[in-house]
N, C-alpha and C positions, 0 to 999 in steps of 0.2 A: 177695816181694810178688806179688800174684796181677794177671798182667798186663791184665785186663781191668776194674780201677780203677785208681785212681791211688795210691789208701792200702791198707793192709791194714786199716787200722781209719778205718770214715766216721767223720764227725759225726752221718751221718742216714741211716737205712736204709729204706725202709717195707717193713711186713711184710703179710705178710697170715696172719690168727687165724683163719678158721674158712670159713664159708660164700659168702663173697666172689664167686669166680667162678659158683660154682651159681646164686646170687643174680642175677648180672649177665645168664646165660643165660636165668632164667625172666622178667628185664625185656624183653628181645630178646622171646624167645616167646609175653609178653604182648599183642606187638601193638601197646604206645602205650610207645615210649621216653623221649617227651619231659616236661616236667616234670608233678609233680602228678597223677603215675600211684601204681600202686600201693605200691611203696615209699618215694616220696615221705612219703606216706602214716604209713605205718609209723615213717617216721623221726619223724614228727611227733607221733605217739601215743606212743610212746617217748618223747622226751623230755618232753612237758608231762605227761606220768604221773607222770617220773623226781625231777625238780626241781619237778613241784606249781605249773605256771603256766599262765594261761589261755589261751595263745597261743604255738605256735614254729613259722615259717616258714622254710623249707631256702631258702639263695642261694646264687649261684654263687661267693661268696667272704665273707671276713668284711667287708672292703673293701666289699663292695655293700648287705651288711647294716647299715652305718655311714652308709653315704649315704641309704639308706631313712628313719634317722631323723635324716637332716636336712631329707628333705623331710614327714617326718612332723610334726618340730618346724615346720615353716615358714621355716628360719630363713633370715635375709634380711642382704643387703650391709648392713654397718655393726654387725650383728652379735658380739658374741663369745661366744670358747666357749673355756674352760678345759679345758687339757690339760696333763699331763706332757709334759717336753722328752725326760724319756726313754724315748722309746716307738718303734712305726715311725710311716713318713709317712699311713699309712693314716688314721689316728687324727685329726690337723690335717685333711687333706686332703680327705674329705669332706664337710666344712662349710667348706671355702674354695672349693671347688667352687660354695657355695650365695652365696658374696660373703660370709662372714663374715670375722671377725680372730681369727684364735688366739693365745690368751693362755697363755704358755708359765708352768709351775710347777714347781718343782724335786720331787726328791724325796728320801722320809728316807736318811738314811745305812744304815737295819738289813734292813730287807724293801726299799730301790729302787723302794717305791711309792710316789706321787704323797704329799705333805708335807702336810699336813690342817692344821696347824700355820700355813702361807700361804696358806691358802685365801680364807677371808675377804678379807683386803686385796687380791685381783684382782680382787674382786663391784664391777661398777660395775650402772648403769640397764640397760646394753644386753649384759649378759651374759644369754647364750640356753639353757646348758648345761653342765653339767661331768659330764667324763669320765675317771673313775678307770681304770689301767686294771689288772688284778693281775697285778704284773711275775711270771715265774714259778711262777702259777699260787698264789702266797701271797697270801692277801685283802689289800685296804687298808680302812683304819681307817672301816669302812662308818658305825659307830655316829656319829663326828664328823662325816664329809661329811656324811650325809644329817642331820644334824641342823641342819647350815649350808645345807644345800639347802633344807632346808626352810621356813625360819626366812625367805628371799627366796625363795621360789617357783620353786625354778628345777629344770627337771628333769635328773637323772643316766642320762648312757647310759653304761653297764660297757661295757668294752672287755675282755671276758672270754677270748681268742682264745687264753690260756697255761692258764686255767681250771677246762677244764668239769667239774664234778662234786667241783670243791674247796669246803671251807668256812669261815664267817667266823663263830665262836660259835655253829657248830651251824647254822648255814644254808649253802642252797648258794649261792656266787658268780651272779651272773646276776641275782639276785632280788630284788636290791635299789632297779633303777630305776626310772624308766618300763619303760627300754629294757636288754639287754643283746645283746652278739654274741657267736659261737662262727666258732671257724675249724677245718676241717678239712682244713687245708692238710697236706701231704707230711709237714711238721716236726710236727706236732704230735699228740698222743696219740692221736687219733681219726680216720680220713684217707678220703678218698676221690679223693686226688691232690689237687684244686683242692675246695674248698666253704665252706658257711657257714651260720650261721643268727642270725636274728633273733629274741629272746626279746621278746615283748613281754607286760609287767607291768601294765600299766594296759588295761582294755578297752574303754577307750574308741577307741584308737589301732585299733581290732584290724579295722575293716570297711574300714577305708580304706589300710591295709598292705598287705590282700589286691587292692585296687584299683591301688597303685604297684606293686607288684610282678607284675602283671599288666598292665604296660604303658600304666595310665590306663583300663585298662576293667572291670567291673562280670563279669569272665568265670567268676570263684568263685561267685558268688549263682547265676549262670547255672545251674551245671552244681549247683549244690545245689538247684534248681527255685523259686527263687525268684523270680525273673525269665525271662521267656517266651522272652527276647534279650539279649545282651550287644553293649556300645557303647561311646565314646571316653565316660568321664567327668569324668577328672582327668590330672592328668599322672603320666609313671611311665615305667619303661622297665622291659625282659627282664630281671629276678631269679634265673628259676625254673632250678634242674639239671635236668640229664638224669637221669629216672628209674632211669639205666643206674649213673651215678655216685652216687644214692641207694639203690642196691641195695647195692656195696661200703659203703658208709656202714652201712647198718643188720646188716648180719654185724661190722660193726666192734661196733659198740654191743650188739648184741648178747654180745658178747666182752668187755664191761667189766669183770666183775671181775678175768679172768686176764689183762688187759691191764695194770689198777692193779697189779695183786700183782709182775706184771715190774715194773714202771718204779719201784715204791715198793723192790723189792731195788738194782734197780739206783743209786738213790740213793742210799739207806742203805749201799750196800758203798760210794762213793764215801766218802761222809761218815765213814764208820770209820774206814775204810785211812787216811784223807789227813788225818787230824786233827792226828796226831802231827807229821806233816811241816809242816803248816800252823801250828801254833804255834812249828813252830824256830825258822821263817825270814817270821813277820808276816805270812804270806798269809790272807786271812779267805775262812772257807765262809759256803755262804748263811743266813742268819736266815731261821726262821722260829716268831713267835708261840707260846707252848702253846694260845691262843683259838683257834688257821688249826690248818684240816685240807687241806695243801697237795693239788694234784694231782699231782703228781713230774712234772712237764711239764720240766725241764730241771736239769743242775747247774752250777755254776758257781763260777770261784776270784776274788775280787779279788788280784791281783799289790799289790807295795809302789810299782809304777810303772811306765811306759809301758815303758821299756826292759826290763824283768824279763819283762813281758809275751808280748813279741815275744821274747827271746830264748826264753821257755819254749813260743812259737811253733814256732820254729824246733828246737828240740831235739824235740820232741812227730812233727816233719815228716820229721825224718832220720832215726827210726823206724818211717815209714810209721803214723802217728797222724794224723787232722786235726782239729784246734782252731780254734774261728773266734770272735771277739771280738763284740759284740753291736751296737746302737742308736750312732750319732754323736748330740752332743745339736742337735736340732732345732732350736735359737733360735740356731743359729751353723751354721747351713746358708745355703744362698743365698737358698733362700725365705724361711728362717727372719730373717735380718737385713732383709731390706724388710719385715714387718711388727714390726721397732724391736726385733731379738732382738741382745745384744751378751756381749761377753764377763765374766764375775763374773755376771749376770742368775740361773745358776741353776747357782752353785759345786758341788753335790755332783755334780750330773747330770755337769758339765765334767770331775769328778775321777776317778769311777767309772769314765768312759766310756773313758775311755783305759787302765784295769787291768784291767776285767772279762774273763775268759776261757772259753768254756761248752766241755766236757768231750763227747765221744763219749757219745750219750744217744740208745738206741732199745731198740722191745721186744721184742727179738728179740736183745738185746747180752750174749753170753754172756760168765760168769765168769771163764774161760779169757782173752777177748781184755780185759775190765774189770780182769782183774789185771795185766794184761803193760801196760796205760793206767797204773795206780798203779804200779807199779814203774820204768815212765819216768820218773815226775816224781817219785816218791822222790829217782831219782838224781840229779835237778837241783837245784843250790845257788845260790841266786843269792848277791851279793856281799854281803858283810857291809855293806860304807856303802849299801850301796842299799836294803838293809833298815831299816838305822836312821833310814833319813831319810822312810821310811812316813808319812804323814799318822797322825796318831792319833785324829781326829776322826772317823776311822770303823770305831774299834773295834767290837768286838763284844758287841753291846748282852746282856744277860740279862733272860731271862723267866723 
């Protein structure tokens, strides 16, 4: 084991693809580090080029790009806003910020995206929003949300964070709301240590984004000469990154397709190797649609049960591997029970949550150390009664 980690093999590496630190030099030697400089910039034109949208604004996390549009929605105490339970806290917790109620949804048993099927029956008057979000970077069932979105007026912000640059029937993720967000946190495909961005879909939203996100002032119009002077106009707070951290951001993106072409091997060898092993012993790999053009944002086994789980933990650990389990379900957290979250409320979320187990997944995760991963858990057998006694309810659906 290489003594200057803890495993021999992470869960999470960040890498760096191409022009990163040169990048990060010429933001230094530009002279203006701070946000909404020149790469900024870039990252911005990039994307709304990329995915064909009117509008994407860089945050300093996706977290912040959530909160944006719950000040953009207005939404106000007494409010609700539909979400999967099985998500992070980020997702609820931005519109509880604002005094709303999160109204917890279960999700389907094949993609683990939010359930389109219960959607409807949680639309009361005072619902403000719903937010799909695509677990794993596999789309959710856009064509029915938005069709029930629409049908009550209510707008969807994508919780896009596993996402970017995956598709739903030939479209990309993101594109489907008002609103969508991007995380370019550590974990995730596209990184700049800590980031984010807000997609915004509607343009109407789009003069007054750049005013929250600029702390309640009018300082964008300013410096496009539209305004003589820039003032307090609205409320808002610091959004914006370091132009330093939008420099590694855009050599990333810039890096996309040899960045896809890693993480789509590196899944697809997962999903080979472990198939056979997977139907021995009742373990199910991820679904995804033939409609979804996934992002390969992560892999993942459902175990037949908590304890299979942890043990295949612990065998994964005494190899110097490390496996980390995912989301606890939200409606049976602390916060999540004071706003009336109990136990059965959202059975698959509760069921998966305690099986799911995500696999050693970066882009930089060579063959060598991906097969010495599948040949661990080859060798693990879990117990014959512990397999039989598998839920079967969440089988593995065909497309």
């Amino acid at each position: 084991m290489n003594p200057k980690r803890m495993y021999d093999i992470d869960f999470n590496r960040p890498t760096i693809v191409g022009k990163e630190l040169y990048y990060i030099s010429q933001a230094i030697h530009n002279g203006y580090s701070a946000g909404d400089a020149a790469f900024t910039k870039k990252c911005h034109a990039y994307l709304e080029q990329a995915l064909n949208v009117p509008r994407v604004l860089l945050t300093t996390s996706c977290t912040h790009a959530l909160e944006m549009t719950a000040l953009l929605l207005e939404i106000q105490p007494g409010d609700e806003v539909i979400v999967p339970s099985f998500t992070f806290v980020s997702t609820p917790n931005a519109f509880v910020l604002r005094g709303a109620k999160p109204v917890f949804v279960d999700v389907r048993p094949d993609t683990l995206n939010l359930d389109e099927t219960q959607l409807e029956r949680l639309i009361t008057e005072r619902t403000r929003a719903i937010v799909p979000v695509h677990y794993a970077g596999v789309g959710c069932e856009m064509d029915a949300i938005g069709a029930i979105a629409a049908k009550y007026n209510i707008p969807i912000v994508e919780d896009n964070a596993h996402g970017l640059f995956g598709k739903y029937k030939g479209r990309y993720l993101g594109t489907f709301g008002a609103f969508a967000t991007q995380s370019f946190h550590e974990t995730k495909n596209f990184i700049c240590g800590e980031g984010g961005a807000l997609i915004i879909n509607d343009p109407k939203y789009i003069e007054r984004a750049e005013i929250i996100r600029e702390k309640g002032t009018n300082r964008s119009r300013f410096f496009r000469g539209q305004v003589d002077k820039y003032t307090w106009v609205d409320i808002g707070s610091s959004y914006l990154p370091s132009d330093i951290l939008a420099a590694f951001l855009y050599a990333q993106l810039e890096a996309r397709e040899e960045i896809q072409t890693k993480r789509q091997r590196v899944w697809t060898y997962y999903y080979e190797h472990l198939r056979p092993w997977a139907e021995t012993y009742g373990v199910r790999l991820p679904v995804v649609p033939a409609y979804c053009e996934q992002s390969y944002h992560m892999f993942y086994l459902l175990l037949p049960s908590l304890e299979i789980r942890q043990a295949l933990i612990d065998h994964l650990k005494a190899q110097g591997i490390l496996s980390v389990f995912h989301y606890l379900p939200l409606h049976l957290s602390d916060i999540g029970r004071q706003f009336g979250g109990k136990e059965g409320d959202c059975p698959v979320t509760e069921d998966i949550s305690d099986r799911l187990l995500r696999l050693p997944f970066y882009n930089d995760l060579n063959e060598t150390d991906q097969a010495r991963v599948v040949e661990v858990i080859q060798k693990f057998e879990p117990k014959p009664l512990q397999v039989i006694s598998a839920p079967l309810s969440l089988n593995q659906r065909h497309y």
